[in-house]
GURO-633220 format. One record per atom (N, C-alpha, C, O): residue number from 1; residue in three letters; atom name; x, y, z negated. Coordinates in nm, 4 decimals. Each point is the difference from the previous one (the first is absolute). Layout:
! GURO-633220
zase, figu, lumti, xx, yy, zz
NUM, ala, CA, X, Y, Z
...
! end
This chain:
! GURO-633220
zase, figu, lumti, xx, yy, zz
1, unk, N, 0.0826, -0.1207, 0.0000
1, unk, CA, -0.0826, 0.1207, 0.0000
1, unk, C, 0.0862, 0.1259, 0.0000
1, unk, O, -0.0523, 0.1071, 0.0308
2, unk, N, 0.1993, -0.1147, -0.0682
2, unk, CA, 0.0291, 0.1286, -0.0985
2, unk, C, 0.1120, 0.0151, 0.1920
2, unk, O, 0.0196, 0.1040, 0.0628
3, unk, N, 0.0143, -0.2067, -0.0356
3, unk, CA, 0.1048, -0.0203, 0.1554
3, unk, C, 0.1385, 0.0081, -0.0637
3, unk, O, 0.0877, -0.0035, 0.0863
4, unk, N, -0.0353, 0.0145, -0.2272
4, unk, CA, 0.0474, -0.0240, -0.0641
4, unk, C, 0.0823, -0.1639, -0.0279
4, unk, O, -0.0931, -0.0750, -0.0295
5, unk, N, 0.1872, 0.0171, 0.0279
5, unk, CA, 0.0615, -0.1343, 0.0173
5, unk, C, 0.0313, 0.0247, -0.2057
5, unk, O, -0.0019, 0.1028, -0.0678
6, unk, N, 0.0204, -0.2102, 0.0395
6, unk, CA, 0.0446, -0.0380, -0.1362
6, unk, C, 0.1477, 0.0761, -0.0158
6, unk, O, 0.0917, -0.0180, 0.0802
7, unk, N, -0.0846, 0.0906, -0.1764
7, unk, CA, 0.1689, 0.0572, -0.0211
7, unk, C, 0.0484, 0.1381, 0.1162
7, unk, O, 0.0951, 0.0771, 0.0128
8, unk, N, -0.1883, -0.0974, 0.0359
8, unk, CA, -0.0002, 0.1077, 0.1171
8, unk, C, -0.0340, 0.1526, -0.0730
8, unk, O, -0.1090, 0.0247, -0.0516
9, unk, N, 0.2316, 0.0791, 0.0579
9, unk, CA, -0.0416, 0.1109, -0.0995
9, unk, C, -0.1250, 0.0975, 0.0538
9, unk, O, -0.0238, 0.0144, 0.1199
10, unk, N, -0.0372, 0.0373, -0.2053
10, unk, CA, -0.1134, 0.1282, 0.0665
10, unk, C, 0.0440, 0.1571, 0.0390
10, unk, O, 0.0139, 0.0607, -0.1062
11, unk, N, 0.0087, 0.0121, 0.2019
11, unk, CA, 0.0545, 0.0989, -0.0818
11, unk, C, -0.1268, 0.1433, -0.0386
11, unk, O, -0.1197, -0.0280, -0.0065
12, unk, N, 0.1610, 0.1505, -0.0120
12, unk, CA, -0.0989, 0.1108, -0.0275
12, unk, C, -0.0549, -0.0124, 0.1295
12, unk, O, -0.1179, -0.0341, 0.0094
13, unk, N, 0.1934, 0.0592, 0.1048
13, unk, CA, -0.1090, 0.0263, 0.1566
13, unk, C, -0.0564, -0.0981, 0.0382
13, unk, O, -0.0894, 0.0274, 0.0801
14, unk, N, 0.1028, -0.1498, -0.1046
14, unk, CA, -0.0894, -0.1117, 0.0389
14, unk, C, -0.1594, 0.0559, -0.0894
14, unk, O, -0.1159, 0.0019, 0.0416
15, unk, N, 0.1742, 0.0386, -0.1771
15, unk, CA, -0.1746, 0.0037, -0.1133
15, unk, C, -0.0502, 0.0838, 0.0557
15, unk, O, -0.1223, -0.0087, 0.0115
16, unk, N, 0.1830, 0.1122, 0.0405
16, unk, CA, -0.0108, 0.1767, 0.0368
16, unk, C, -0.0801, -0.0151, 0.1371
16, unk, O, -0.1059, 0.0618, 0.0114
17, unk, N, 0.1470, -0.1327, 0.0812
17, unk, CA, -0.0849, -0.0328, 0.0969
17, unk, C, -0.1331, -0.1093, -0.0340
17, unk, O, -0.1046, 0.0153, 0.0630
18, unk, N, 0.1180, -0.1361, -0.1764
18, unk, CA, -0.1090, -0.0436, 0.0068
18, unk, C, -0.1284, 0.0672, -0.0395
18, unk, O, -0.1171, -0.0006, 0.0381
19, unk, N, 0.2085, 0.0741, -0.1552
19, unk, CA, -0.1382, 0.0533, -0.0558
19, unk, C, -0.0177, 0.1828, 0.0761
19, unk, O, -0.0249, 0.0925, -0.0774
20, unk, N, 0.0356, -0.0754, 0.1746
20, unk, CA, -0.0451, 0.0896, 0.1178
20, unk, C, -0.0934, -0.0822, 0.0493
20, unk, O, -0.1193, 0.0078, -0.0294
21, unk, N, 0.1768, -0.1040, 0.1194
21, unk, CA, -0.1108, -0.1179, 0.0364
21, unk, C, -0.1148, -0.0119, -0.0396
21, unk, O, -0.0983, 0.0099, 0.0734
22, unk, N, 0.0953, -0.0302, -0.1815
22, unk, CA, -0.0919, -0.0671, -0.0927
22, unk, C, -0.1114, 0.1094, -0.0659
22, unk, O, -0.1094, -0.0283, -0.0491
23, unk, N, 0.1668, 0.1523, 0.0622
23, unk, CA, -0.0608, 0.0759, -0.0425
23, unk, C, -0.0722, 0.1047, 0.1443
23, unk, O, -0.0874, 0.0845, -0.0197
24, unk, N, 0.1409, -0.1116, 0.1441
24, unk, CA, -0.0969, 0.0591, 0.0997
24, unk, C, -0.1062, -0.1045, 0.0386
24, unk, O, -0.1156, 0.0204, 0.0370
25, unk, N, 0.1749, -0.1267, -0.0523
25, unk, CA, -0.0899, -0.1131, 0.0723
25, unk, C, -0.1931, 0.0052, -0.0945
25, unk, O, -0.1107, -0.0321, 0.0433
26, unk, N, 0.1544, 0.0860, -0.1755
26, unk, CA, -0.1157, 0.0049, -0.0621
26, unk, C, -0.0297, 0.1552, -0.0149
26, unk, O, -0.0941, 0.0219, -0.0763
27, unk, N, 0.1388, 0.0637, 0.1186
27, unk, CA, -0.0288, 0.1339, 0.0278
27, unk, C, 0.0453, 0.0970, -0.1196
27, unk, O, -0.0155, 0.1214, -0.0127
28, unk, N, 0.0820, -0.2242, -0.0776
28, unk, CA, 0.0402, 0.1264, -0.1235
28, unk, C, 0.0664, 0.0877, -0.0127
28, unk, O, -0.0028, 0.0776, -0.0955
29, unk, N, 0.0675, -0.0735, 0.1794
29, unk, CA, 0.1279, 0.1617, 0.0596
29, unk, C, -0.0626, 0.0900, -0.0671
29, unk, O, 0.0678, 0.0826, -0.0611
30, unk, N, -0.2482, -0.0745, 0.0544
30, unk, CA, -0.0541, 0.1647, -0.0312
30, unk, C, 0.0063, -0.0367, -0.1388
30, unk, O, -0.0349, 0.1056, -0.0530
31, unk, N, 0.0559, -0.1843, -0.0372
31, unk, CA, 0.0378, -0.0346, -0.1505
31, unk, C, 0.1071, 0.0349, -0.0622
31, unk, O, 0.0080, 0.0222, -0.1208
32, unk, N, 0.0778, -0.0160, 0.1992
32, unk, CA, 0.1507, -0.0219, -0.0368
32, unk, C, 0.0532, 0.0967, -0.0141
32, unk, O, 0.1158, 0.0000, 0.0418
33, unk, N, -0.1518, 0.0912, -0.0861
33, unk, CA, 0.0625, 0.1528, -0.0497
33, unk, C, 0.0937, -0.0264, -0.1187
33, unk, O, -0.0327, -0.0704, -0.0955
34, unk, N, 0.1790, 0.1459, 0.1109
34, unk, CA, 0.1104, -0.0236, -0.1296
34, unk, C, -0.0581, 0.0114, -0.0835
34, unk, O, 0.0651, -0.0424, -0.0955
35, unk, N, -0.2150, 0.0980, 0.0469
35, unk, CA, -0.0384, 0.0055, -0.1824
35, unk, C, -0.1199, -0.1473, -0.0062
35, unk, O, -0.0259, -0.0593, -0.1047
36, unk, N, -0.0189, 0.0324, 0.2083
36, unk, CA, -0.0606, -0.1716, -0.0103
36, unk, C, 0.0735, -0.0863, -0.0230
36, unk, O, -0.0298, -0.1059, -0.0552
37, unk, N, 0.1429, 0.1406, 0.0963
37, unk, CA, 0.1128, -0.1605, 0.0375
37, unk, C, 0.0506, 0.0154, -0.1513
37, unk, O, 0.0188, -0.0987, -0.0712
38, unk, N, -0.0036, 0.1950, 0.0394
38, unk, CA, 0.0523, 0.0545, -0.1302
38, unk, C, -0.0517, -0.0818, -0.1151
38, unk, O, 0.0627, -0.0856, -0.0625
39, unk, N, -0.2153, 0.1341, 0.0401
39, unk, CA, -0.0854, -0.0336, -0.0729
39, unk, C, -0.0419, -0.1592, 0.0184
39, unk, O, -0.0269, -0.0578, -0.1053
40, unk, N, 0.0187, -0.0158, 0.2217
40, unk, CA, -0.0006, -0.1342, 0.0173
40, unk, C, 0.1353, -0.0641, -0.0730
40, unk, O, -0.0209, -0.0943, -0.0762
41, unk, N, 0.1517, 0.1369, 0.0935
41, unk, CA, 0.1295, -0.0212, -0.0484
41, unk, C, -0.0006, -0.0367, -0.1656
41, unk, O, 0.0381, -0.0952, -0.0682
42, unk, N, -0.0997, 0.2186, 0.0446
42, unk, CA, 0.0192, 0.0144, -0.1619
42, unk, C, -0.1103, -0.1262, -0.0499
42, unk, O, 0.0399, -0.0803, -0.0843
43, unk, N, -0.1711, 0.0686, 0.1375
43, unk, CA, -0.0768, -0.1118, -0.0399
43, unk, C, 0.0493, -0.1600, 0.0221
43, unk, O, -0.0270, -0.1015, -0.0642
44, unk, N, 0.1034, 0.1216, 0.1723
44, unk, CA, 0.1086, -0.1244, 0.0186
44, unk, C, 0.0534, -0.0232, -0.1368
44, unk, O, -0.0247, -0.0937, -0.0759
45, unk, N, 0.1086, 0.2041, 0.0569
45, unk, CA, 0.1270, -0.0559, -0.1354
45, unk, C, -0.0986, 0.0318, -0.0574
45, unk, O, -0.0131, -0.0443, 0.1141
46, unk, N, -0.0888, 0.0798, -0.1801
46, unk, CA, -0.0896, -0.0264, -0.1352
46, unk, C, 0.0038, -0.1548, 0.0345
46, unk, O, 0.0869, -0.0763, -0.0421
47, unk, N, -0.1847, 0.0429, 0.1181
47, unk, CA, 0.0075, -0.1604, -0.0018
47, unk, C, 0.1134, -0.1035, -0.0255
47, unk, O, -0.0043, -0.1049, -0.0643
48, unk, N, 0.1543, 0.1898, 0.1633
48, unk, CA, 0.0945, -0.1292, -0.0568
48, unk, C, 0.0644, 0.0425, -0.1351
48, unk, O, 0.1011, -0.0599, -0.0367
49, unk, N, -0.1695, 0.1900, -0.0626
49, unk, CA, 0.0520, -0.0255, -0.1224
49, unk, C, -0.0886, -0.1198, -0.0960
49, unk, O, 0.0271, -0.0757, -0.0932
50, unk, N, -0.1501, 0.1094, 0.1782
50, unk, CA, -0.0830, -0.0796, -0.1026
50, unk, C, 0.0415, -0.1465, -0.0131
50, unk, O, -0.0222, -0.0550, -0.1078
51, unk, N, 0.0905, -0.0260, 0.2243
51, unk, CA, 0.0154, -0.1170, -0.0125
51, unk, C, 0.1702, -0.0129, -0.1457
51, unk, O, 0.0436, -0.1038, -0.0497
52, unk, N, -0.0007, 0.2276, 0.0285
52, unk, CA, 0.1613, -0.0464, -0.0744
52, unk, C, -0.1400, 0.0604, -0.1402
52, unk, O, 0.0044, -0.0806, -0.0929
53, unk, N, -0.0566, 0.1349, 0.0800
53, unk, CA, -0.0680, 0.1076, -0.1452
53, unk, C, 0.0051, -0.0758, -0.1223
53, unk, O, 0.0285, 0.0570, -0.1053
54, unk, N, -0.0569, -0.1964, 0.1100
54, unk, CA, -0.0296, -0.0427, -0.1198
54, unk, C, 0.1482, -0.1252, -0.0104
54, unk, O, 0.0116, -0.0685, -0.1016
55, unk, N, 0.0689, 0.0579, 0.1948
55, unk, CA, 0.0769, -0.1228, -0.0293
55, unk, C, 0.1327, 0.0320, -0.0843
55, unk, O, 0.0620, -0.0932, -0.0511
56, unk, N, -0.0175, 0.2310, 0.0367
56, unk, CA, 0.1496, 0.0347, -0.0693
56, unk, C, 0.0948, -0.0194, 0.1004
56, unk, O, -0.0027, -0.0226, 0.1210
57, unk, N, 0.0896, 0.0386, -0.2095
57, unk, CA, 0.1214, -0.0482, 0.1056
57, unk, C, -0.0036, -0.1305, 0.0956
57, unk, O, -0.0562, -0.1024, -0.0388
58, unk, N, 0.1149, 0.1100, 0.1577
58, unk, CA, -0.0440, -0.1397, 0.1022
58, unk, C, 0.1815, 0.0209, 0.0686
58, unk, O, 0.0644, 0.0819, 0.0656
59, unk, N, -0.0427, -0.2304, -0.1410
59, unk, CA, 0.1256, -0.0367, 0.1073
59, unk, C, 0.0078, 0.0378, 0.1437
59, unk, O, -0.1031, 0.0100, 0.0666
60, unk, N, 0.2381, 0.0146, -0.0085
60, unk, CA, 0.0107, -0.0376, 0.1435
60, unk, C, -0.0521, -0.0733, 0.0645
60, unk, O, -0.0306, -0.0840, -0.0846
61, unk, N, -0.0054, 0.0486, 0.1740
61, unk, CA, -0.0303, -0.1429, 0.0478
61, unk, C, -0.1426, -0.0555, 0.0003
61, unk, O, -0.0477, -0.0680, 0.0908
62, unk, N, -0.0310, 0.1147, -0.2324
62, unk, CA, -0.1551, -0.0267, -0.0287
62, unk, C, 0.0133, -0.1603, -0.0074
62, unk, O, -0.0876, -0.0773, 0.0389
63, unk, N, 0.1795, 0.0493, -0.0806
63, unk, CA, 0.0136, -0.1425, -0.0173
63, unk, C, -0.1609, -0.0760, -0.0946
63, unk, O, -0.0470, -0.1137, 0.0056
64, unk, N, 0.0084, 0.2196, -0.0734
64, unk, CA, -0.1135, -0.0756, -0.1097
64, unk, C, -0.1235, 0.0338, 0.0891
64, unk, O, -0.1071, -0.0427, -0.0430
65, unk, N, 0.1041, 0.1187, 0.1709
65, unk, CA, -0.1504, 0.0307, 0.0544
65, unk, C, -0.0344, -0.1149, 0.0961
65, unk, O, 0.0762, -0.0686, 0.0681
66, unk, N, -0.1872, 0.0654, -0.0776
66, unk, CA, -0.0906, -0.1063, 0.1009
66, unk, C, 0.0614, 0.0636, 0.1242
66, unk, O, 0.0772, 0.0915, 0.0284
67, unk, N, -0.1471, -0.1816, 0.0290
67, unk, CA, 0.0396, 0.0307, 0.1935
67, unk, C, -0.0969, 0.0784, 0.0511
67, unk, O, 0.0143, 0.0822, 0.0905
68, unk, N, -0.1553, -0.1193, -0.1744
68, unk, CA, -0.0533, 0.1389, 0.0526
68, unk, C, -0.0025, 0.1606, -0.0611
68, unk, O, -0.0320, 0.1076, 0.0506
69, unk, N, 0.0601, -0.1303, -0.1260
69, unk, CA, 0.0375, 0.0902, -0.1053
69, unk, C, 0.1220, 0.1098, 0.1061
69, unk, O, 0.0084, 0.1219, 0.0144
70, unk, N, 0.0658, -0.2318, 0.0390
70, unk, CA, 0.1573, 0.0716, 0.0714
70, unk, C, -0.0689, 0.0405, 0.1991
70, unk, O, 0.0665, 0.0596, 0.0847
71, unk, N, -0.1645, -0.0983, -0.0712
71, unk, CA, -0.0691, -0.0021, 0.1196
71, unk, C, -0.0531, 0.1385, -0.0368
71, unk, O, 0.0309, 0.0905, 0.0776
72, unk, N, -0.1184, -0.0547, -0.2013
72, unk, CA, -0.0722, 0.1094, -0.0140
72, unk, C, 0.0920, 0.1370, 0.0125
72, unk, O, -0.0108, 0.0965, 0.0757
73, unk, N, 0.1030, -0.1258, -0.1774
73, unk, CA, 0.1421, 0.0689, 0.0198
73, unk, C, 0.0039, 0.0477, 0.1085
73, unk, O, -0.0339, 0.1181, 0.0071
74, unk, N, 0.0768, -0.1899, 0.1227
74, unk, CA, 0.0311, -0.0217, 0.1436
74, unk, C, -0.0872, 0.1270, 0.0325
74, unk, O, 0.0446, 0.1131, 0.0190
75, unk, N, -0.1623, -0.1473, -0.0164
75, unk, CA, -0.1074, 0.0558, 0.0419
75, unk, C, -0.0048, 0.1672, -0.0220
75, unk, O, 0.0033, 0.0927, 0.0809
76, unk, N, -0.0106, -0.0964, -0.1979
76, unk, CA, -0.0132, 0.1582, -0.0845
76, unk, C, 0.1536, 0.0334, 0.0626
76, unk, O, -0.0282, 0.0587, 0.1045
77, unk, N, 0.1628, -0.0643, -0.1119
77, unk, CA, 0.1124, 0.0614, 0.0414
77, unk, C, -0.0040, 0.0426, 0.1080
77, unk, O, 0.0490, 0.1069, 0.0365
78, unk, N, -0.1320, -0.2169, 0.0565
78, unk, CA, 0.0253, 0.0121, 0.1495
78, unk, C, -0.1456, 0.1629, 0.0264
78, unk, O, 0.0264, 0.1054, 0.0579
79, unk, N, -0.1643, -0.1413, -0.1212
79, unk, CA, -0.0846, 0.1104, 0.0357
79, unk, C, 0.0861, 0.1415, -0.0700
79, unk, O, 0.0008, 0.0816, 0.0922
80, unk, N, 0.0622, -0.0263, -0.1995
80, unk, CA, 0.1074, 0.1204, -0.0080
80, unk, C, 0.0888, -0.0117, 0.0825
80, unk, O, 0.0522, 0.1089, 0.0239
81, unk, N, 0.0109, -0.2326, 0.0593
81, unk, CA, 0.1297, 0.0569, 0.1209
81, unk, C, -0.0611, 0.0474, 0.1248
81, unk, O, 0.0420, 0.0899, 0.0728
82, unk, N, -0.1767, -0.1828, -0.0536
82, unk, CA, -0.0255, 0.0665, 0.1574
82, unk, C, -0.0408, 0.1147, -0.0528
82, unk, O, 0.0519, 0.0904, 0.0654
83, unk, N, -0.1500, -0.0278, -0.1909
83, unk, CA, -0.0333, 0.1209, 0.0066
83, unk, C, 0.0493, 0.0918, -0.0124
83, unk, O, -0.0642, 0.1041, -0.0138
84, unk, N, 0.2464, -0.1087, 0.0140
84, unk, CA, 0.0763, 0.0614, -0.0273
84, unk, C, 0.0685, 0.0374, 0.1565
84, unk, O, 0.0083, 0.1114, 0.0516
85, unk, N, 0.0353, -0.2385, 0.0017
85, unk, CA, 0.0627, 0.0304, 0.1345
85, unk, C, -0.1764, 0.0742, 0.0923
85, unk, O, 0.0138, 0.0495, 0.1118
86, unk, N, -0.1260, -0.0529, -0.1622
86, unk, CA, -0.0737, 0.0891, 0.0864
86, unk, C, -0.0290, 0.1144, 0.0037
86, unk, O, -0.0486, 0.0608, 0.0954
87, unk, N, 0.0844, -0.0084, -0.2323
87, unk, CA, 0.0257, 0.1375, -0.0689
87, unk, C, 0.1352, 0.0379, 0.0326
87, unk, O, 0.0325, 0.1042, -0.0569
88, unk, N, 0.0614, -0.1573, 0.1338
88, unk, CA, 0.1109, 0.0640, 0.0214
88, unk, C, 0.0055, 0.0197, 0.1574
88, unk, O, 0.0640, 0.0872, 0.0588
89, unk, N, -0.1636, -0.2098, 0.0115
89, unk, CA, 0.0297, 0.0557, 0.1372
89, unk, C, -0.1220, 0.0924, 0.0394
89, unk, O, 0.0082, 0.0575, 0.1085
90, unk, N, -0.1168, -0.0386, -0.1839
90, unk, CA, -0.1052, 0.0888, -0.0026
90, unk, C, 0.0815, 0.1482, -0.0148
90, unk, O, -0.0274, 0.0876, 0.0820
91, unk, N, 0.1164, -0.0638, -0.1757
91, unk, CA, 0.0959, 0.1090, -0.0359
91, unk, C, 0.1051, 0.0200, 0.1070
91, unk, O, 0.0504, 0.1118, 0.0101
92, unk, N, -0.0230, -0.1822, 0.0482
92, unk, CA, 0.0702, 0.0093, 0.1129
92, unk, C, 0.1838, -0.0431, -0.0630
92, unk, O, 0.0980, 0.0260, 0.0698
93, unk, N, -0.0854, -0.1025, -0.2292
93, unk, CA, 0.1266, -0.0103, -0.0605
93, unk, C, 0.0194, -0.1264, 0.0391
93, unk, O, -0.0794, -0.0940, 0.0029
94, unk, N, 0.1973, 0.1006, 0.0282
94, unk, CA, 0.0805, -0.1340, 0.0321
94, unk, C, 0.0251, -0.0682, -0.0943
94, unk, O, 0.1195, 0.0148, -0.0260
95, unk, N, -0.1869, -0.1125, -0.0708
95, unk, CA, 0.0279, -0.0578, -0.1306
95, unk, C, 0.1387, -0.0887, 0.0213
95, unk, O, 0.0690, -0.0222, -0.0995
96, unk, N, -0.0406, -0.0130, 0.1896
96, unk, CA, 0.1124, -0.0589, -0.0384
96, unk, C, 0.1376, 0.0716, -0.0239
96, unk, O, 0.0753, -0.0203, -0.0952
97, unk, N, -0.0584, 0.0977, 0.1871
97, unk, CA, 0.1083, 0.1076, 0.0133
97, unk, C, -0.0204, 0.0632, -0.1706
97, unk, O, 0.0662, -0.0159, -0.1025
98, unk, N, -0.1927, 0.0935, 0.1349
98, unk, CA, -0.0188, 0.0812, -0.1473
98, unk, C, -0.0102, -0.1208, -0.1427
98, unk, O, -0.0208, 0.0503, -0.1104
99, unk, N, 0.0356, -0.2013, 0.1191
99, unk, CA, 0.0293, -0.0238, -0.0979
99, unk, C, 0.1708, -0.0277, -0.0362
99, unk, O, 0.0617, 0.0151, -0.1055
100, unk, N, -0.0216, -0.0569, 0.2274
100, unk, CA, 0.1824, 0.0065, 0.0190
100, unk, C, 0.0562, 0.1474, -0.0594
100, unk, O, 0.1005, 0.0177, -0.0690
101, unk, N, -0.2019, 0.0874, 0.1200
101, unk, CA, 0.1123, 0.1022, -0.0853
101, unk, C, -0.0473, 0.0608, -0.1504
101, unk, O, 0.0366, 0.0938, -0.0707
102, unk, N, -0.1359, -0.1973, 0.0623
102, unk, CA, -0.0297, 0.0060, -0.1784
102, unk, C, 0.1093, -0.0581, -0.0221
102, unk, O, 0.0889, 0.0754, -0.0397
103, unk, N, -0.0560, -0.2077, 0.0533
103, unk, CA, 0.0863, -0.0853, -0.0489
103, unk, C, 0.1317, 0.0792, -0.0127
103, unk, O, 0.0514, 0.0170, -0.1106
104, unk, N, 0.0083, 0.0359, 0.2346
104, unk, CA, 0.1312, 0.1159, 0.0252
104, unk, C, -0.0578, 0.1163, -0.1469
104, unk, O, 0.0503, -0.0152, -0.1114
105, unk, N, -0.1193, 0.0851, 0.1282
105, unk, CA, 0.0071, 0.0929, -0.1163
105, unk, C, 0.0018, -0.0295, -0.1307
105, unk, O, 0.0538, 0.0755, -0.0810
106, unk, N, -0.1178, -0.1988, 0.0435
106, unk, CA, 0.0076, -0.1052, -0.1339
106, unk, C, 0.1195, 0.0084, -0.0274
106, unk, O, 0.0469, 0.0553, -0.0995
107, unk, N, 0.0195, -0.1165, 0.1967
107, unk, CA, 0.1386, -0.0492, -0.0003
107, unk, C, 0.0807, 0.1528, -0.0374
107, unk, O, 0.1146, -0.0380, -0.0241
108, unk, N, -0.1157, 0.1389, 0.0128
108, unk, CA, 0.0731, 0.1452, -0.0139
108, unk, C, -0.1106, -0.0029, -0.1250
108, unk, O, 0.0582, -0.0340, -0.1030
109, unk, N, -0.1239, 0.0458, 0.0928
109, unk, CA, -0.1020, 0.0293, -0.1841
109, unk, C, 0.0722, -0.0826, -0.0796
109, unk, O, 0.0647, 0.0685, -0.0793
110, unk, N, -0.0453, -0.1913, 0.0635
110, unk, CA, 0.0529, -0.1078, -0.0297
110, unk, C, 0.1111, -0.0804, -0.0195
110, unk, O, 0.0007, -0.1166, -0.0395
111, unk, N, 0.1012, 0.1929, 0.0727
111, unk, CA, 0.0886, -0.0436, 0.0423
111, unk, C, 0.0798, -0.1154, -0.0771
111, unk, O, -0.0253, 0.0035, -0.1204
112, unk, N, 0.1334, -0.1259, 0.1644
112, unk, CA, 0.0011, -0.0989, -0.0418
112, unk, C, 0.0963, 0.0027, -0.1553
112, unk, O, -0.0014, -0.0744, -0.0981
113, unk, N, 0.0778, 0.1926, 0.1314
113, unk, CA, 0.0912, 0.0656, -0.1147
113, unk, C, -0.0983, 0.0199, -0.1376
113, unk, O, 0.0479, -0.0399, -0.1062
114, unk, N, -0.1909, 0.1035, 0.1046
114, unk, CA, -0.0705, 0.0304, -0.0798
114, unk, C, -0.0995, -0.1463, -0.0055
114, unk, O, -0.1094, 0.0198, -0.0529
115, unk, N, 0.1320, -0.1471, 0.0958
115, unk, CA, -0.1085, -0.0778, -0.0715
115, unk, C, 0.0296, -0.0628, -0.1207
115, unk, O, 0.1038, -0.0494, -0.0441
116, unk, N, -0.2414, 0.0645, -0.0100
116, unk, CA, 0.0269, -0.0144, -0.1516
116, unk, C, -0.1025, -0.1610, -0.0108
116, unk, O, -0.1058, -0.0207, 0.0595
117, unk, N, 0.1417, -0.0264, -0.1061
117, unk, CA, -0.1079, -0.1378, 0.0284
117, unk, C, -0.1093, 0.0274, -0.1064
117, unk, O, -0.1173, -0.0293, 0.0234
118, unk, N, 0.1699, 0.1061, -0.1830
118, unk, CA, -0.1461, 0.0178, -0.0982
118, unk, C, -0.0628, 0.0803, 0.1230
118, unk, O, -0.1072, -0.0600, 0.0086
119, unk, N, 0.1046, 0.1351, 0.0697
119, unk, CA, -0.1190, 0.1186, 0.0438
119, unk, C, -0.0772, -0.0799, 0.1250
119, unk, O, 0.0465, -0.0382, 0.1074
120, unk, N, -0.2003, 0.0258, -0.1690
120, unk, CA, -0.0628, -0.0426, 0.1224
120, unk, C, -0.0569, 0.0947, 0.1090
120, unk, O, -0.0319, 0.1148, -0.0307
121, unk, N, 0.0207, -0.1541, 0.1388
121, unk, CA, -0.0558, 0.0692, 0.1027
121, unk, C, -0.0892, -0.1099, 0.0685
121, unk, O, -0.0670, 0.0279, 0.0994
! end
């Protein structure tokens, strides 16, 4: 369904074009204003907080969660990424570039001389 092979990576312009696709084919272009996508976004991560809210701390790995439990996961991460890469090509921002030079400016905020392992970020 996805034309996707097993191990085969995804990248931003493959999502960036599906969900263009996907979103003229059902006519929602006139929906998709940066403060909808916005507001759909934020109701996304309400939902994937609700699935961590009551468990505490959770290992790497989710080694103790059911499979569907780690499917739901799947689910909720994936509805905040596309609504994210659609709010960025709706904006006209190149999320990948503009997240590479988050990473570059991190890297100067941050620098490796100043990491302190007590300080979380």
């Amino acid at each position: 369904m996805t034309g996707i092979s097993e191990g085969e990576s995804v990248s931003l312009d493959l999502l960036k074009k599906k969900m263009a696709e996907f979103s003229k084919e059902r006519d929602w272009d006139q929906f998709h204003s940066p403060r909808n996508l916005l507001l759909a976004l934020v109701g996304e991560v309400g939902e994937l907080s609700e699935i961590f809210q009551w468990r505490g701390e959770v290992p790497k790995g989710l080694p103790d969660w059911k499979e569907e439990d780690k499917q739901h996961l799947g689910e909720e991460l994936s509805d905040v990424l596309l609504y994210l890469v659609r709010l960025s090509d709706i904006c006209g921002i190149d999320l990948g570039k503009a997240a590479l030079r988050k990473v570059d400016l991190n890297a100067i905020k941050y620098p490796v001389s100043k990491n302190d392992s007590s300080q979380s970020h």
